[in-house]
N, C-alpha and C positions, 0 to 999 in steps of 0.2 A: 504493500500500500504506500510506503516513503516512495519508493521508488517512479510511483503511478503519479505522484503530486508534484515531485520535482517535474516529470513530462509535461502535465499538463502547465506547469508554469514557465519552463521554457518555451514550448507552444505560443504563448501568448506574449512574449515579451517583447517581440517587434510590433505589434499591434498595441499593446499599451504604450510604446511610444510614440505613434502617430493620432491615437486616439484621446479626448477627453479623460482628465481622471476618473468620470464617473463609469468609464469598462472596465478602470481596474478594480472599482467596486464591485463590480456586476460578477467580475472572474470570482472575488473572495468568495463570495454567497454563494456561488457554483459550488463551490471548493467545500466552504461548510455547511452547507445544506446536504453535501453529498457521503461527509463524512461524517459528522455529528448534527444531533437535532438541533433545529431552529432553536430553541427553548434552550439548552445549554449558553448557545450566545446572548440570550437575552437576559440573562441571570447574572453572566458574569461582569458585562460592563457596568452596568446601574452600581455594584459593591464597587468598583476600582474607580469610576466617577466619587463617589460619597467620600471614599476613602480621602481621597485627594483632598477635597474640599475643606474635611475634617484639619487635617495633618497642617494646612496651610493659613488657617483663619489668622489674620491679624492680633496681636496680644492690644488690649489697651494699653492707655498712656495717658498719667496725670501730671502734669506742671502744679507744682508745690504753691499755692497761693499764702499771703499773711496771715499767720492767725492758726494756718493748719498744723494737724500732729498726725501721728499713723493711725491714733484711736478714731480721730474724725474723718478720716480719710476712709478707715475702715465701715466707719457707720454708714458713709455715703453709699459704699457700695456694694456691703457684703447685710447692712441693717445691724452690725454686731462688734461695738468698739473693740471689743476683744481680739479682735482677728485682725488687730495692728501684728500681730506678731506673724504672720504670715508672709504681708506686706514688706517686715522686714526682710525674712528669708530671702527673700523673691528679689530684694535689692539691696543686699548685702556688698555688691559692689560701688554701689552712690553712697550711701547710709555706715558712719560710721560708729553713731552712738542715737541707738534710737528713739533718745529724749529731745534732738538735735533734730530738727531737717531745715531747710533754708530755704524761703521764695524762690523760683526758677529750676529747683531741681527736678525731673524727668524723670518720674516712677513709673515703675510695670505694675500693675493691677491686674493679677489672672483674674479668669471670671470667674473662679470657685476657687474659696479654700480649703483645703485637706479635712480631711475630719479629723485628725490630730497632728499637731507639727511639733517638735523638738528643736528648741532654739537657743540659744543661751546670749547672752544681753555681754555686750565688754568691758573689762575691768574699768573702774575711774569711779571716782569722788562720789558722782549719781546716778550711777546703774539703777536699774529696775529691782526691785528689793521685795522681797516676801513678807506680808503684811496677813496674819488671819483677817483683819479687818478691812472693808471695801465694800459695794453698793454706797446706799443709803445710810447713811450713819445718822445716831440722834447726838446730844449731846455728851453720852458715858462715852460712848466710841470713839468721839470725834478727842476728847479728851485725851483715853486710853491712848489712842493713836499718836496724840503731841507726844505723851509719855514715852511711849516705843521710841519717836525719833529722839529721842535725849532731851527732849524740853523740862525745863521746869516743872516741877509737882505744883509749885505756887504758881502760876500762871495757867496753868491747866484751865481752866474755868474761862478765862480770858480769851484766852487761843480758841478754844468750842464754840465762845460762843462769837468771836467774829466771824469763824469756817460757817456757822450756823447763818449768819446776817450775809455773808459774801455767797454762799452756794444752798444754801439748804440741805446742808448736810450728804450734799449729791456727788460721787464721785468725777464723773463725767461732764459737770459743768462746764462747761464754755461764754467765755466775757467775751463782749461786743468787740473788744481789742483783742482777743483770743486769749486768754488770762483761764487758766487750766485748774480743775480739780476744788478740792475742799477750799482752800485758801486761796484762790483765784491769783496763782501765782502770773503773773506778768511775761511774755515771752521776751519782754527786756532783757527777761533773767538769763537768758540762754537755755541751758539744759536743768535748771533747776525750775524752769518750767513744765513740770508735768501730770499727768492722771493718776501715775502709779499710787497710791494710798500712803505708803511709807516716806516716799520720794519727795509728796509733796510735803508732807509733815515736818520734813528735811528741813526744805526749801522754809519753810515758815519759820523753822528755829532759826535759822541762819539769817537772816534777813530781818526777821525781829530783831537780833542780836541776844537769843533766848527768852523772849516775850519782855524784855526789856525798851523797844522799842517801836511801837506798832503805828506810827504814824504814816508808813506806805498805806498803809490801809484807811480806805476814804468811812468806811463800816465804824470805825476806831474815831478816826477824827468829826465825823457826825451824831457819834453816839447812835448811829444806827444798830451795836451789838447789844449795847446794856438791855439786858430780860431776857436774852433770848436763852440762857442756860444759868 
């Protein structure tokens, strides 16, 4: 049978080149109609089209605007701040400390994240930090949590209840400036701007100067926190 197809294909090869391409269609259909059924051919190009299309789709592409972080970037497009950490995986060549990202930078955004990722955040000062406490906090939390970061026992009350007047107790708060987490840390701040729970707690002790100075805080200087805890 090899043998019967190479004939008939030299047969025809001075005629396919004086004729239209559309006989050397005509010859193929000869050819496979005569040796496999129709239905075979029909089956297999539809799966090697799809295929294709699949393997080649475009990845998106987000330019880093003010104000943004991976949890918000995450929210936009997966619904689930968490899944900042993905995000990082995925641009671990741009991103070098995921508390960090900068207006102008050019993120991959898959269109699905894993159902579980394993990632680990980089040494320095404000890495992302292990906190049992995170959501919605009231004000024992919010306290507890100043005390996790090293704050004052004696300001404890203080720190709660400005986090409480600045966020509502909301992990994932975001300020009109883009001012992040419980204490609506300031993207000013660099990387001490962030969601992570502990991180930010950090960022408040530090910047207080130990709840010794809470005057960045508009909550503090309008008396907007007094009552709230």
């Amino acid at each position: 049978m090899a043998i019967a197809g190479v004939l008939i294909a030299g047969t025809q090869a001075h005629a396919a080149a004086q004729v239209p391409a559309r006989a050397t269609t005509i010859v193929e259909q000869m050819y496979t109609s005569s040796m496999v059924p129709a239905r075979a051919t029909t089956i297999v190009e539809p799966i090697y089209t799809d295929a294709l299309v699949i393997h080649h789709e475009p990845a998106r592409r987000y330019t880093v605007r003010p104000g943004d972080t991976l949890s918000s970037i995450a929210q936009r497009f997966y619904g689930n701040p968490a899944d900042w950490r993905w995000l990082y995986q995925a641009n671990r060549s741009v991103i070098k400390n995921p508390n960090a990202i900068y207006p102008g930078e050019v993120l991959n955004v898959p269109f699905e994240p894993p159902a579980s990722i394993t990632t680990s955040a980089p040494a320095g000062p404000t890495v992302l930090t292990t906190s049992a406490l995170s959501g919605t906090l009231g004000c024992a939390g919010l306290e507890e949590l100043w005390e996790q970061a090293g704050g004052s026992d004696a300001e404890a009350v203080t720190a709660a209840s400005i986090a409480m007047a600045e966020s509502s107790g909301q992990e994932f708060a975001t300020g009109a400036a883009g001012e992040r987490g419980y204490w609506q840390i300031n993207p000013d701040h660099g990387s001490l701007s962030t969601y992570d729970p502990l991180g930010n707690a950090k960022a408040a002790v530090i910047i207080s100067d130990d709840g010794a100075d809470w005057t960045p805080w508009t909550t503090f200087t309008s008396g907007a926190y007094l009552g709230r805890c």
